[in-house]
Every structure is written in C-alpha cells, then in structure tokens.
MDAnalysis code that builds the backbone (N, CA, C; Angstrom):
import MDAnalysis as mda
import numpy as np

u = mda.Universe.empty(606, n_residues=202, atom_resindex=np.repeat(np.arange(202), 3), trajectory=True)
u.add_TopologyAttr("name", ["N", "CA", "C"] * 202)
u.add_TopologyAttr("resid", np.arange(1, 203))
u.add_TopologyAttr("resname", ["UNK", "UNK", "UNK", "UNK", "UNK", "UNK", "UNK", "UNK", "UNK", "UNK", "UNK", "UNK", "UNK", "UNK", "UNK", "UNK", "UNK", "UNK", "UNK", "UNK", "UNK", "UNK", "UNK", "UNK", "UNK", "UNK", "UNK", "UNK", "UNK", "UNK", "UNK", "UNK", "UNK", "UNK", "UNK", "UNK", "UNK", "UNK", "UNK", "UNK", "UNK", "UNK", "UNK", "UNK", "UNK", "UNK", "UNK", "UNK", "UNK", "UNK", "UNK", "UNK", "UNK", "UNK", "UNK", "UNK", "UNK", "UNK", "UNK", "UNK", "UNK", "UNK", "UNK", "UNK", "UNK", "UNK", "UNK", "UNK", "UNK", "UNK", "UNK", "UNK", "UNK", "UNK", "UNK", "UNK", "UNK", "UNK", "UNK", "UNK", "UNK", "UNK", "UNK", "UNK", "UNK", "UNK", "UNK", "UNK", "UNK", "UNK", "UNK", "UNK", "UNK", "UNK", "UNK", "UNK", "UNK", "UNK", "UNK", "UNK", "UNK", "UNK", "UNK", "UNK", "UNK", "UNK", "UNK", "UNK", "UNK", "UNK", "UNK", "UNK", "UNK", "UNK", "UNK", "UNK", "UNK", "UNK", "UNK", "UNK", "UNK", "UNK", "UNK", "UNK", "UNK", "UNK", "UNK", "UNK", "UNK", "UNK", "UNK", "UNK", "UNK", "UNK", "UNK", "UNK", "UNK", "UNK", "UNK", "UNK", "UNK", "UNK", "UNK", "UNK", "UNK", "UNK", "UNK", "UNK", "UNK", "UNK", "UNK", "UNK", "UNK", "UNK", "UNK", "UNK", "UNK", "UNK", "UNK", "UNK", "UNK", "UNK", "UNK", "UNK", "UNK", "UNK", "UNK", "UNK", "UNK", "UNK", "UNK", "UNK", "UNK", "UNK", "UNK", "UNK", "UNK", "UNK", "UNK", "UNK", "UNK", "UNK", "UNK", "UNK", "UNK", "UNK", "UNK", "UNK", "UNK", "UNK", "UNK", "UNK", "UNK", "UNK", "UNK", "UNK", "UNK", "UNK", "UNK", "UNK", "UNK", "UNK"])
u.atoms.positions = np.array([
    [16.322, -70.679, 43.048],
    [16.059, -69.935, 41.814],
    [15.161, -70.698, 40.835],
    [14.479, -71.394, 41.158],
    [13.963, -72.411, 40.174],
    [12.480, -71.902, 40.034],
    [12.121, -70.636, 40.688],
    [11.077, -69.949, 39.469],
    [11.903, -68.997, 38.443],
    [12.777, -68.777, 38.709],
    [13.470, -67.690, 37.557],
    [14.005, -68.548, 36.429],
    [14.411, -69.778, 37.151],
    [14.778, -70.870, 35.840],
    [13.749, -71.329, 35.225],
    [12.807, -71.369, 35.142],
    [11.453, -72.068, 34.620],
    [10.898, -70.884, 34.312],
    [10.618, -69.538, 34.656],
    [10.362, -68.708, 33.434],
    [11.550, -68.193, 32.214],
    [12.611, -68.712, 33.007],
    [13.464, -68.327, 31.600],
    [13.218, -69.866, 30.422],
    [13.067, -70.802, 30.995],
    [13.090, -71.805, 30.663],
    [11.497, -71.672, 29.428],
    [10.258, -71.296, 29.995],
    [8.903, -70.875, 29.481],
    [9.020, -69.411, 28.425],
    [9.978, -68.875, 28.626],
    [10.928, -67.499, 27.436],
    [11.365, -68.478, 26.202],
    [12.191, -69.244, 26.283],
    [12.639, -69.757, 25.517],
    [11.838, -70.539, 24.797],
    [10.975, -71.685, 25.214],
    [10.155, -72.260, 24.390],
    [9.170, -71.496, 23.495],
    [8.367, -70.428, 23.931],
    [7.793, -69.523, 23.294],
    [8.685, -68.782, 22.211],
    [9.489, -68.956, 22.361],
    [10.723, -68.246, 21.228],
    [11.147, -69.750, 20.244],
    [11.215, -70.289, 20.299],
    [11.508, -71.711, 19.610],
    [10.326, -72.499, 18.992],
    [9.094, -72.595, 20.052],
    [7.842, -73.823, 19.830],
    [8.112, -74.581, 19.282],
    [8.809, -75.716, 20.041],
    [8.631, -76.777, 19.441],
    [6.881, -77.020, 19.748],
    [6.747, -78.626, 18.737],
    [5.656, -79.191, 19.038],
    [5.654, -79.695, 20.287],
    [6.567, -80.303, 20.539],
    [6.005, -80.976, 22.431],
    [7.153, -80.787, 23.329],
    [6.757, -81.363, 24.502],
    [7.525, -80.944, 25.643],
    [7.453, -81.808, 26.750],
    [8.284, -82.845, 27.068],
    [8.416, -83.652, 27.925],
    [8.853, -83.540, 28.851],
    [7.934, -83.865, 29.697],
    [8.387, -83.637, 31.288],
    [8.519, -84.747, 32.316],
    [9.978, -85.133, 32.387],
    [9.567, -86.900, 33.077],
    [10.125, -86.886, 34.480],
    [9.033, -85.738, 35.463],
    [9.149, -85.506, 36.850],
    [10.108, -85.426, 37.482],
    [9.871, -84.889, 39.162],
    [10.234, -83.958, 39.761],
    [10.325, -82.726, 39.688],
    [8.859, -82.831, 39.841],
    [8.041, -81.184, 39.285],
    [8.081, -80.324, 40.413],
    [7.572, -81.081, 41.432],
    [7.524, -80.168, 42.874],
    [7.862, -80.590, 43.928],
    [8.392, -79.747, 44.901],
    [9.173, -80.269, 46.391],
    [8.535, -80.821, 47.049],
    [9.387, -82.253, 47.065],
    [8.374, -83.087, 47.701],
    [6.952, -83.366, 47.768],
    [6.901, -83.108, 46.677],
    [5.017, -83.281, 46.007],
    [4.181, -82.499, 46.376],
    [4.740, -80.841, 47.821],
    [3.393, -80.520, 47.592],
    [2.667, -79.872, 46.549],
    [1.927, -80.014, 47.166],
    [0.232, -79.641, 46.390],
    [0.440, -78.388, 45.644],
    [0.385, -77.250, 46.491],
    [0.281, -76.170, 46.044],
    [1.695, -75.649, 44.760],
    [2.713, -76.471, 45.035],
    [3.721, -76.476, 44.288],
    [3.394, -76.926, 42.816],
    [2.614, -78.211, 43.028],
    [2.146, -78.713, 41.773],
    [0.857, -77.889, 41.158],
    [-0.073, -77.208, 41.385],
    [-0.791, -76.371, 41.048],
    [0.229, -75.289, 40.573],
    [1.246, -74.771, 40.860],
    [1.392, -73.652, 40.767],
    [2.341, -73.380, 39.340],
    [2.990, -74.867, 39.174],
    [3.718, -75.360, 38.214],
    [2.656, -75.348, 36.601],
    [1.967, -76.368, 37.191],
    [0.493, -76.291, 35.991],
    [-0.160, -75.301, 35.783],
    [-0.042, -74.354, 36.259],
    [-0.562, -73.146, 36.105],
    [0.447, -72.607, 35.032],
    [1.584, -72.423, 35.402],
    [2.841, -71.850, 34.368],
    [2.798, -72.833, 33.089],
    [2.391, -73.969, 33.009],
    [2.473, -74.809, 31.790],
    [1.590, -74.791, 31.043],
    [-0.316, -73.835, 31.445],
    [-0.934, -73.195, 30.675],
    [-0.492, -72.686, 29.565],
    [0.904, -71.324, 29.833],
    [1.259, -70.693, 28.661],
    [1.964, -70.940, 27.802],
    [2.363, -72.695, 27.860],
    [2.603, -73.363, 27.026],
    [1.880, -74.001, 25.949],
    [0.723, -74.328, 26.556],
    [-0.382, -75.065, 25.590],
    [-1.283, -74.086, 25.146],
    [-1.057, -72.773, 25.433],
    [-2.314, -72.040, 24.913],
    [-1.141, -71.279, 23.570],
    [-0.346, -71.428, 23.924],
    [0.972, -70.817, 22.823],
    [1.024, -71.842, 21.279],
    [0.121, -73.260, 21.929],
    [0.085, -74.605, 20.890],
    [1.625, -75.242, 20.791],
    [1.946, -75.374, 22.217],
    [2.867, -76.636, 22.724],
    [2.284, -77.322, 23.287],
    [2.382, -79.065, 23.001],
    [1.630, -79.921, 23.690],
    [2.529, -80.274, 24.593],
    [2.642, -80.355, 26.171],
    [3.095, -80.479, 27.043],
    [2.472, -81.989, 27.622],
    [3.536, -83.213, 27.780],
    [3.208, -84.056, 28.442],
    [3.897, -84.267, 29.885],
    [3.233, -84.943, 30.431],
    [3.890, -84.535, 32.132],
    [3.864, -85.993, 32.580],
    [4.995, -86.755, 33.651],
    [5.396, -88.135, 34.303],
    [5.429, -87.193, 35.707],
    [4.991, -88.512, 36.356],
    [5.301, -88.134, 37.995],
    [6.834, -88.689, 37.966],
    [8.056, -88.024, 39.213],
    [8.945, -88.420, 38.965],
    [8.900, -89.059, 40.744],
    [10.050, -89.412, 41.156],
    [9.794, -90.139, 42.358],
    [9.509, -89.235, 43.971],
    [9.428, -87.598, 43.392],
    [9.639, -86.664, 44.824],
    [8.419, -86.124, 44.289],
    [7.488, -86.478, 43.243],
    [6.023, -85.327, 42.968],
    [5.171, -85.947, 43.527],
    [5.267, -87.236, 44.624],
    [4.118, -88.165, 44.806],
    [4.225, -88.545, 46.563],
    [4.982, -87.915, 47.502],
    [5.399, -88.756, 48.801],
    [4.361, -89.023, 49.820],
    [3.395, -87.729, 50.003],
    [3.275, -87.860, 51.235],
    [3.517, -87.264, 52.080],
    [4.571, -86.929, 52.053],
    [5.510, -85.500, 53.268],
    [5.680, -84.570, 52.222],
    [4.950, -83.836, 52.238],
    [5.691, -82.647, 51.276],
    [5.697, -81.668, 52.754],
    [6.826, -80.358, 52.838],
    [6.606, -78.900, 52.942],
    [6.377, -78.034, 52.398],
    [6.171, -77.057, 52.621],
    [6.806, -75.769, 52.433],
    [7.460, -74.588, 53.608],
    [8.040, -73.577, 53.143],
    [9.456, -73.021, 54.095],
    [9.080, -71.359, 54.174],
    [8.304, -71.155, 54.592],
    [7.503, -69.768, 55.019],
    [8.527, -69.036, 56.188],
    [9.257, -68.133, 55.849],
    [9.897, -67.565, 56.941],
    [11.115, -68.537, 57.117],
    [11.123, -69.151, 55.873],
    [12.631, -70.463, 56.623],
    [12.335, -71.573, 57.126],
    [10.941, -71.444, 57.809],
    [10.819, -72.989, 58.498],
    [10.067, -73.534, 57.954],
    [10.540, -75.158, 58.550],
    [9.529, -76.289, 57.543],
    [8.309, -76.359, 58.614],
    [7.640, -76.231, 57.367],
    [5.968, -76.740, 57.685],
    [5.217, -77.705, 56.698],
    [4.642, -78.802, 57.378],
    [4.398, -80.030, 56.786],
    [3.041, -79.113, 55.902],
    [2.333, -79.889, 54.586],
    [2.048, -78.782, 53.618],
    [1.224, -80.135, 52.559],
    [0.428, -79.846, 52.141],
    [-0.243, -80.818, 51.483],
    [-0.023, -81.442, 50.768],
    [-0.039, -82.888, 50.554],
    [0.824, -83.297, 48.933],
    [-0.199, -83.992, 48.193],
    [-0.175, -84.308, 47.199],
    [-0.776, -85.182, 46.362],
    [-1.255, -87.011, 45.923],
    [-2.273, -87.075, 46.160],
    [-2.095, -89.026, 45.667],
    [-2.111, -88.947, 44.327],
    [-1.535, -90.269, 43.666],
    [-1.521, -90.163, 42.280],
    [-3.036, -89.778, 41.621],
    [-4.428, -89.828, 42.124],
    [-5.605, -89.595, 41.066],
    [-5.284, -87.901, 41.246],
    [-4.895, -87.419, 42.067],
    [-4.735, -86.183, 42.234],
    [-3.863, -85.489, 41.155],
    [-2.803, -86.113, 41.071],
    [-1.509, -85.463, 40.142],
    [-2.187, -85.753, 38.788],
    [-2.886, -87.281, 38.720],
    [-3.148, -87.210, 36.910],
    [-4.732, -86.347, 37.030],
    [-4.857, -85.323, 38.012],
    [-6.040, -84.765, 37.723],
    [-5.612, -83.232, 37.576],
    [-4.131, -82.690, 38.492],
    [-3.867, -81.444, 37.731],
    [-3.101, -81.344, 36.760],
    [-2.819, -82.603, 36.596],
    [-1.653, -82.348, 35.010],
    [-3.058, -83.349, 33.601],
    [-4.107, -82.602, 34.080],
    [-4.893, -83.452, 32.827],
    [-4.875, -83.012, 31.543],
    [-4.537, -81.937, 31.348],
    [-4.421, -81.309, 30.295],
    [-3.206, -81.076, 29.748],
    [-2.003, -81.956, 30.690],
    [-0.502, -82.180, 30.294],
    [-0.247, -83.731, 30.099],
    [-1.330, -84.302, 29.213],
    [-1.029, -85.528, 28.588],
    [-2.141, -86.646, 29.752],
    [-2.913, -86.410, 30.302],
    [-3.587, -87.211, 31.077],
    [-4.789, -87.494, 30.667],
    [-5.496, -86.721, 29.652],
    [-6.645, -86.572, 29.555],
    [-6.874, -86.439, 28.122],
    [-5.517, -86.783, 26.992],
    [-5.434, -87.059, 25.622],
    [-4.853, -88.044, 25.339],
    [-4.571, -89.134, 26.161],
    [-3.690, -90.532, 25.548],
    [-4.822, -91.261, 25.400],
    [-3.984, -92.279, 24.363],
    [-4.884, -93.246, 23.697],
    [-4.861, -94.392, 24.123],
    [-3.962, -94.767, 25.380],
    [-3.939, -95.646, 26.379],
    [-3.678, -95.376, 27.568],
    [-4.059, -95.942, 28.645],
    [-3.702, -95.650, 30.169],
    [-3.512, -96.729, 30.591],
    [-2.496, -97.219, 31.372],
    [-1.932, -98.362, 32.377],
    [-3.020, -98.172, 33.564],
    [-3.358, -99.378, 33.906],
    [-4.641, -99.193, 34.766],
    [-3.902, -99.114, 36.049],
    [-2.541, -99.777, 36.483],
    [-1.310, -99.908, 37.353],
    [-0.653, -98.924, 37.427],
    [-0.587, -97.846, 37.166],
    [0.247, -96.677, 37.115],
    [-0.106, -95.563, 36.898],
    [0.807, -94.726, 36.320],
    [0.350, -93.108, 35.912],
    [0.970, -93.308, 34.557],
    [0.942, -93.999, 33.691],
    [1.475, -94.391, 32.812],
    [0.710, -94.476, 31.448],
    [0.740, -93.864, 30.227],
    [0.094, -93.735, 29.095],
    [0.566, -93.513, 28.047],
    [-0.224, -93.748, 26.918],
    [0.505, -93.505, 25.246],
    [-0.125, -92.312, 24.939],
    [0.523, -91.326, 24.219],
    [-0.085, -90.100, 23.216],
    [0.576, -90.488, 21.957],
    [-0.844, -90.486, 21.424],
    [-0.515, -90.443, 19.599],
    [-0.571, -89.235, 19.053],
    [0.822, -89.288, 18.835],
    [0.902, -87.709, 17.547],
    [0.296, -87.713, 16.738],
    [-0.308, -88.356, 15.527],
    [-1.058, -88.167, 14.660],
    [0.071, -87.903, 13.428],
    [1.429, -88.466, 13.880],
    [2.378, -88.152, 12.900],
    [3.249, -89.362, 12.288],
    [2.627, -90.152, 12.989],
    [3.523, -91.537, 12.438],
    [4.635, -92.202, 14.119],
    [4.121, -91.321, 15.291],
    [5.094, -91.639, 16.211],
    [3.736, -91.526, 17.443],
    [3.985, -92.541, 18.243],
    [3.554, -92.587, 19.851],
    [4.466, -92.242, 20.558],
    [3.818, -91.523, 21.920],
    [5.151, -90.929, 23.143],
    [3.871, -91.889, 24.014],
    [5.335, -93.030, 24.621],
    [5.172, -93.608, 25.642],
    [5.615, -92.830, 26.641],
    [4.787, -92.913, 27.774],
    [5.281, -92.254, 28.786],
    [5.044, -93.181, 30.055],
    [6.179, -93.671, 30.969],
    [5.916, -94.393, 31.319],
    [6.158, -93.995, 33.367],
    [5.406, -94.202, 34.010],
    [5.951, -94.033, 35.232],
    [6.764, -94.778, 35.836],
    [7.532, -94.931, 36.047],
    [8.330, -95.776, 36.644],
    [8.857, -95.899, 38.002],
    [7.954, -95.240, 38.697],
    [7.749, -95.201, 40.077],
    [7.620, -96.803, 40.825],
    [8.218, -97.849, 41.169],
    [7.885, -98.405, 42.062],
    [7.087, -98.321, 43.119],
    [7.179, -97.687, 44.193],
    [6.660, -97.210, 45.220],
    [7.114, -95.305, 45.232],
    [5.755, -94.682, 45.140],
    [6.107, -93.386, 45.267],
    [6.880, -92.794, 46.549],
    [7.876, -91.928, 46.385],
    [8.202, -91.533, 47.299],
    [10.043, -91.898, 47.839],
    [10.200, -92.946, 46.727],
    [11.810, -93.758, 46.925],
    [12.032, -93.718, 46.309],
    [13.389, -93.820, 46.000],
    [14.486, -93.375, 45.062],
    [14.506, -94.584, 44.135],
    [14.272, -95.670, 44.346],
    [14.077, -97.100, 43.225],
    [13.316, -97.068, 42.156],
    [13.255, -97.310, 41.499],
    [12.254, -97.213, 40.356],
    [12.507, -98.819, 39.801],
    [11.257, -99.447, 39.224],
    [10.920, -100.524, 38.014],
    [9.692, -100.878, 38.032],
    [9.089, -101.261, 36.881],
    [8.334, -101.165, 35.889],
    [7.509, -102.515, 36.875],
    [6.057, -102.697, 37.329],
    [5.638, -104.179, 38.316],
    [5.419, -104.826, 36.711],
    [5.200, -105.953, 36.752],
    [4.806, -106.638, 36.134],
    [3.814, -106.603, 34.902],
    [2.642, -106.056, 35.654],
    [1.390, -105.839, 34.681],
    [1.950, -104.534, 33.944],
    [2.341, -103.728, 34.926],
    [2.392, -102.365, 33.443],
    [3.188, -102.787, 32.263],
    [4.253, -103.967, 32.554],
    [5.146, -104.444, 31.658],
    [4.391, -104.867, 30.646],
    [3.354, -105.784, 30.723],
    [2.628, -106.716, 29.988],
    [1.968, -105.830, 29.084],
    [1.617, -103.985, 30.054],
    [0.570, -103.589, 29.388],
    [1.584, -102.771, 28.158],
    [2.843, -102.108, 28.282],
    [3.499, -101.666, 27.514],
    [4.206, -102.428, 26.183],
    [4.152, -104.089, 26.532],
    [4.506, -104.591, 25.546],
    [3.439, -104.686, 24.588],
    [1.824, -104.734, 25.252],
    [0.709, -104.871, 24.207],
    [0.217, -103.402, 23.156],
    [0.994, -101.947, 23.966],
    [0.931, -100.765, 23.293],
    [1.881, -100.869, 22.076],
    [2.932, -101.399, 22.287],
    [4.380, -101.661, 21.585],
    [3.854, -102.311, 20.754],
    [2.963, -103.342, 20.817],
    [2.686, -104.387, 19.410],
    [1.778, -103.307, 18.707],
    [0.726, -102.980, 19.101],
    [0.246, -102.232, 18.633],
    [0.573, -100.963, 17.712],
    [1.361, -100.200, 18.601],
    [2.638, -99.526, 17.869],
    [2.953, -99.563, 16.598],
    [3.215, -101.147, 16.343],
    [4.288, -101.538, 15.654],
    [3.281, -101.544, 14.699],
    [2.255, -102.533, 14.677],
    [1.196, -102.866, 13.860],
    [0.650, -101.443, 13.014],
    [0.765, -100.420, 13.873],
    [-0.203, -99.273, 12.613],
    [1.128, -98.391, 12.041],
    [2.208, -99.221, 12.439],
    [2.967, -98.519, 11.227],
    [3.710, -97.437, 12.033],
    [3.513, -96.998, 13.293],
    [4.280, -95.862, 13.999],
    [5.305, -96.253, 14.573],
    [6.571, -95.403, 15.167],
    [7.526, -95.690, 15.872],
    [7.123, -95.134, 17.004],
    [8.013, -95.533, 18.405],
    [7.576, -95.450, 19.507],
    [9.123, -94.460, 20.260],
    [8.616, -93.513, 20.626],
    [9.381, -92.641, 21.500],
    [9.247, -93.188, 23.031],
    [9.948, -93.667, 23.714],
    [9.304, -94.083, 25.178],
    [10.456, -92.963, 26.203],
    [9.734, -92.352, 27.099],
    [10.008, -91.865, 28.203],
    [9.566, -92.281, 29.361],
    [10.639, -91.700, 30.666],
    [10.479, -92.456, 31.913],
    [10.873, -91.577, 32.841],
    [10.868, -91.861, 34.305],
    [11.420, -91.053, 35.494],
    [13.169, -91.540, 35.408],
    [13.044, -92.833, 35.532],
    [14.399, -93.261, 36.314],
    [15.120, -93.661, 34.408],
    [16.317, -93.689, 34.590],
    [17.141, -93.755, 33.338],
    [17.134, -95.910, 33.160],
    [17.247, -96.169, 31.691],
    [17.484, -97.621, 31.251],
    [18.657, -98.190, 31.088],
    [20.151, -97.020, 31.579],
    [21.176, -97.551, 31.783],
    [22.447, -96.482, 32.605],
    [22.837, -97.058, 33.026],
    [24.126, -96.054, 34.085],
    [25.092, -95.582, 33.559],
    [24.572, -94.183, 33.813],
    [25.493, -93.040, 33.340],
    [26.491, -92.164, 33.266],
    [26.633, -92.919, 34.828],
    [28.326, -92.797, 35.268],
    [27.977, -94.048, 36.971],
    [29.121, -94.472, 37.317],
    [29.286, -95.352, 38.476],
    [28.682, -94.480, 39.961],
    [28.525, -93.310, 39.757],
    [27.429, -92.574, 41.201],
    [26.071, -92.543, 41.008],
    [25.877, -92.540, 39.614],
    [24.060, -92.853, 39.486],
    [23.896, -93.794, 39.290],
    [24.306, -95.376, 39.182],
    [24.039, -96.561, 39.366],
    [22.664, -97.121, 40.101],
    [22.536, -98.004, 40.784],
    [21.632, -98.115, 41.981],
    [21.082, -97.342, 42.655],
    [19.826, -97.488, 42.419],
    [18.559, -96.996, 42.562],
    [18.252, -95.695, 41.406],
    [19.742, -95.632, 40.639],
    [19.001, -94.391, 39.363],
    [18.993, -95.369, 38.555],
    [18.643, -96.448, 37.643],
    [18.753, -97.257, 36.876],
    [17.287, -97.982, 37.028],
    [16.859, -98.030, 36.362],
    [15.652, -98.737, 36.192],
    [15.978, -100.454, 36.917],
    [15.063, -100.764, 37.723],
    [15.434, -102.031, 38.642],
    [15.237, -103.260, 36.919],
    [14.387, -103.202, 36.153],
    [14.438, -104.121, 35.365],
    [14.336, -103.208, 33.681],
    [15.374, -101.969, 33.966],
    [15.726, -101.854, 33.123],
    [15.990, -102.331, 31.326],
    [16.347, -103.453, 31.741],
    [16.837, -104.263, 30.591],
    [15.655, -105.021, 29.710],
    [14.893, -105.184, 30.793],
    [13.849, -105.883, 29.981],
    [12.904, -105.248, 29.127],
    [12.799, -103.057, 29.513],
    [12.357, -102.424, 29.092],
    [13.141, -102.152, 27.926],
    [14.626, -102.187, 28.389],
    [14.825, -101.699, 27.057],
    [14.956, -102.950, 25.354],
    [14.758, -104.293, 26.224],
    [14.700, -105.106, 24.990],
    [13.202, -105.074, 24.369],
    [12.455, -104.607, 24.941],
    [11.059, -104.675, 24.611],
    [11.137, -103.199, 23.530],
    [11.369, -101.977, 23.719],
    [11.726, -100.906, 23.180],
    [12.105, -101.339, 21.541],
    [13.213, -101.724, 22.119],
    [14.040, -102.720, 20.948],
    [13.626, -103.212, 20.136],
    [12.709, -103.955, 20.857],
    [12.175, -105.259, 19.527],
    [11.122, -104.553, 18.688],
    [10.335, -103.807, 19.164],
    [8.932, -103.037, 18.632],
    [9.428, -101.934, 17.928],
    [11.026, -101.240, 17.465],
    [11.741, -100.673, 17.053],
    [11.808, -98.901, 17.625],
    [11.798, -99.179, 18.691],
    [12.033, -97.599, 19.735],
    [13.418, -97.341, 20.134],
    [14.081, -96.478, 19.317],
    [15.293, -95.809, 19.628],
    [15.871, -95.322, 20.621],
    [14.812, -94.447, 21.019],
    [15.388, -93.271, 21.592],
    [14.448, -92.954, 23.268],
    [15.238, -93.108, 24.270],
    [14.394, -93.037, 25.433],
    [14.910, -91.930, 26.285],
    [13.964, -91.180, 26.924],
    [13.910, -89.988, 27.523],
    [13.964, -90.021, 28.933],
    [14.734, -89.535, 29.748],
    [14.740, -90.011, 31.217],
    [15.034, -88.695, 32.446],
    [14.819, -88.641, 33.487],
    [15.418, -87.592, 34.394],
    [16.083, -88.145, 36.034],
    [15.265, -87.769, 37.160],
    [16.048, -87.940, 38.001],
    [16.885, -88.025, 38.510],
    [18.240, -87.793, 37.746],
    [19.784, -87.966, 38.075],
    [20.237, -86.192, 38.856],
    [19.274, -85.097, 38.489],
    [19.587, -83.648, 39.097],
    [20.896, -83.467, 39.192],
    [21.706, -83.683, 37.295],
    [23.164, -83.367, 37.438],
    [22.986, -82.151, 36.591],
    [22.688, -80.998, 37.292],
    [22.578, -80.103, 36.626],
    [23.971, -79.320, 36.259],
])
C-alpha cells in the first residue's frame, strides 16, 4: 500500500505546508531506478505547492540489486549509483546546498532563517545495514558546524541511521557505528535536535 500511503501522506502536507520536508531514505525498493523516478515525480507536487523538500539516500535506495515484481515475480530491474540518485533528487536538496561532502551524498541547506539542515548520509557502504560517518566527511561536517556556529545559525542535522538506541532490537547496525562522535560534535557547535529513519517501526 505504500502508493496509497504516500498520496495520503502528499494530501496532508498540501493541507498543512509546512516549509520543509525531510526525507532521510529508503525511498525505493531496493534502489530501483524506476521506483526512484517515480517517487520524484510525486515530490514535484510538493515543491511546486512551495514545500522545500530535502532528500538522504537511506541504506536500500543505493544497492545494486534492485527488482521489480510484474505478475508476482522477481525480475532483476535497474538501480541507481549515487551520481545518479543526487541527479534525480536535484531539485530535493542536491542542487541548492551551500555545501557538499565531496565523500558522500552529504550536504548543508541554508534556510535563510537563522538555521542550516545538515543532511548527512550515513551510508557506510551502500547497500548494508551498517551505517558511520568515514573519516573525511567527519572532518568535513565539523568544518560546516564551525561555520555554522560562526554566522550566528543553529544547526538541524539529519541522517539515515539513528545517533542512539532506541530500544535493545535496533541496536547494532541501526545505531550510527561512530555515533557518538557525531553526536558530540552536534553538541559542541550547539545542534539539538537530530532527525533519523531506518528503524521501519511503523
């Protein structure tokens, strides 16, 4: 049912508008292609409504094996590399941030309101359930964070995988592998509040 949930879901925002709309992946089955086109297509009538829609790859929008199930059966089905995904979601935060991680799918949007939305991928290796942050994107998020801090804005940061365990079954591998270090960095540059998905406890 998850086109009937996502147009009820696209009902509601048009009835509400907020200003933005975060989306921190597992957009489409098993990354294919045509799934992810077909998604961005529906998130048009969000931004033409004047919702700014930002979009994260989550760890199943990027594999490699995607299907699709024509008649029931699986048939292997095109999927996406990451220049691909930040090329149909460009107009869902790819192609308006004011920074890009040269290591990732990972970028800042400035509201123009006194707040940055970090958005961060946190994909380890696409395609597995692990998630943490390599090294350099770390370095590069702490130098957005100073920055951040410096013009006076607060920092909203979002992610795929969550910065702490939310019950003892989403533990390992839903937990950010260096979690902690993201969230002391958050911390120090004064970011509250972090946005996360992958757990599908619906």
């Amino acid at each position: 049912y998850i086109n009937e949930i996502f147009d009820a879901f696209i009902g509601e925002m048009l009835s509400e508008k907020p200003e933005y709309i975060i989306i921190t992946g597992d957009i489409a089955f098993d990354g294919a292609k045509a799934s992810h086109l077909e998604f961005a297509e529906k998130l048009k009538v969000l931004s033409e409504a004047g919702i700014k829609v930002l979009v994260l790859p989550g760890n199943h929008d990027i594999t490699g094996a995607a299907y699709i199930f024509p008649d029931g059966e699986a048939k292997i089905s095109d999927s996406v590399t990451p220049e691909e995904f930040r090329e149909i979601y460009s107009e869902f935060g790819y192609s308006g941030g004011i920074s890009y991680d040269e290591n990732s799918l990972s970028y800042v949007y400035d509201t123009g309101k006194g707040v940055r939305i970090f958005m961060l991928d946190t994909n380890l290796m696409y395609g597995v359930t692990l998630g943490q942050l390599n090294p350099k994107t770390l370095e590069w998020l702490e130098k957005e964070l100073a920055l951040c801090a410096e013009s006076g804005n607060i920092p909203i940061v979002a992610g795929h995988h969550s910065l702490l365990s939310h019950n003892p079954r989403f533990d390992l591998n839903y937990r950010l592998g260096n979690g902690e270090d993201v969230s002391k960095l958050v911390t120090e540059y004064g970011g509250t509040l972090y946005l996360c998905g992958h757990l599908h406890t619906q």
